[in-house]
C-alpha positions, 0 to 999 in steps of 0.5 A: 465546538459542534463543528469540532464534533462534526469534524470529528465524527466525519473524519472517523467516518472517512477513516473507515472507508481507508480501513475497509480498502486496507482491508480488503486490498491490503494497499490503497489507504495513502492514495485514498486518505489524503484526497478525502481528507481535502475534498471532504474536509477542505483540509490544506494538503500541508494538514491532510498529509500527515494525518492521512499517513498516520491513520494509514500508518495505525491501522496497518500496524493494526493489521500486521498485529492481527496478521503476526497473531495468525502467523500470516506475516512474513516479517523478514521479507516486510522488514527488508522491504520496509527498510529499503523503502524508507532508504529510497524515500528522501531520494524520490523527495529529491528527484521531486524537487527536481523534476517538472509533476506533470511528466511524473504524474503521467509516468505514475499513472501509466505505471499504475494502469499496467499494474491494475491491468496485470493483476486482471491477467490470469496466472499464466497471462501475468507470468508468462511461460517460458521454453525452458520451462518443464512441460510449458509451465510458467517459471516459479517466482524467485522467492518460495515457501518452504515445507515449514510455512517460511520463506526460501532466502536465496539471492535472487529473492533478497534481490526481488524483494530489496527491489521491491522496497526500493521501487515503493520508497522511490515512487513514494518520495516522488509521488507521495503514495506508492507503498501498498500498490507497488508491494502487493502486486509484486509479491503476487509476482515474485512469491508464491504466498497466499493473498492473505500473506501478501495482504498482511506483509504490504500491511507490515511493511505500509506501518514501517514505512509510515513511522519515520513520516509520522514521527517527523510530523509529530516532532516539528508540531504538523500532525493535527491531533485532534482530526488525526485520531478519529480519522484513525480510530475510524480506519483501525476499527473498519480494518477489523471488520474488513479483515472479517469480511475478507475471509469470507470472500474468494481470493479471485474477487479481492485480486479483481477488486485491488485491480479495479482499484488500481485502475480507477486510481491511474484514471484520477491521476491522470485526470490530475496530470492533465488538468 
């Protein structure tokens, strides 16, 4: 019984620090959670799997709650996201099943590295300038805001944002984590949404994605109850308090910091890879 409390009590403390990430970066709670979870916890991976998804999943649903509340979701483009992620998911599962890990850890990791290293680029760096452009500005993103706060559904911005979810749902399949750090960089390139937004959308979309996984894991008896709801009230309430703190500090410094981040995630990947 006291182990059990023990447990608990640390597993609503590991929660906390895949709520304050969620928070303050919008993504990196799946790629986080599982490891503390198993080195921590000495979980099985089988038992860590779906209580780090359902964590993640509360608390960015959490999160989207609070973001549709101050209207800073865009929640066609989550749900189309969403949708499509979920779509691409069992066929990244498949090609997992297929393919050597050690090629798709190294591929992950390259991907992962070029993504820390482009949000560390300054907007015309990220973007590029193109000739045709006026006066040597950078193209504008295929999906714009309009004058009333909402989205500009032309084709091209479906296609980059159904693109988006596709690539989420593939590497997530693959690699079991992919969701916030494939969508919040790419909505930072194809969007002209504040970080706030875009924070919030991966936050909706993370939710989406993580429902099927939990209720699969919930109805064949794999989900742990007992370790997942602290682990997840530990998360949700650290989300609050991020998301206060993140008010609070400069866009650039968040930006930076989903950078780093990410970065220090390819290091450990292929860390993984290669070992």
């Amino acid at each position: 019984m006291v182990m059990s409390l023990l447990d608990a009590g640390l597993g609503a403390g590991l929660g906390a620090i895949v709520g304050l990430i969620l928070a303050l970066t919008g993504a990196g709670g799946g790629i986080l959670a599982i490891p503390l979870l198993v080195w921590v916890l000495h979980l099985p991976l089988q038992t860590a799997a779906p209580i780090g998804l359902a964590a993640v999943g509360l608390a960015s649903a959490m999160g989207a709650a609070v973001g549709l509340r101050q209207g800073v979701v865009r929640y066609r483009a989550a749900a189309l996201i969403g949708v499509t992620g979920m779509l691409f998911a069992p066929l990244g599962v498949t090609l997992a099943q297929r393919l050597p890990a050690q090629p798709l850890l190294l591929v992950f990791a390259a991907v992962m590295a070029w993504v820390g290293w482009r949000s560390l680029q300054p907007p015309k760096a990220e973007q590029g300038v193109s000739a045709d452009a006026p006066s040597g500005q950078p193209p504008p993103p295929p999906c714009l805001v309009k004058a009333d706060g909402r989205l500009d559904w032309t084709t091209p911005c479906a296609r980059a944002l159904a693109t988006t979810g596709a690539m989420s749902g593939l590497l997530s399949g693959l690699i079991g984590v992919g969701g916030g750090f494939v969508i919040v960089p790419a909505l930072n390139h194809r969007t002209d949404l504040d970080l706030r937004q875009v924070q919030a959308t991966s936050l909706a979309v993370i939710a989406l994605v993580s429902l099927s996984g939990v209720a699969s894991a919930a109805w064949h008896g794999a989900l742990d109850w007992a370790l997942a709801l602290p682990f997840a009230l530990g998360a949700m309430l650290a989300l609050l308090a991020g998301q206060r703190l993140a008010l609070q500090l400069p866009a650039a410094r968040l930006k930076q910091g989903f950078a780093w981040l990410t970065l220090a995630v390819a290091a450990s990947l292929l860390f993984k890879a290669l070992n």
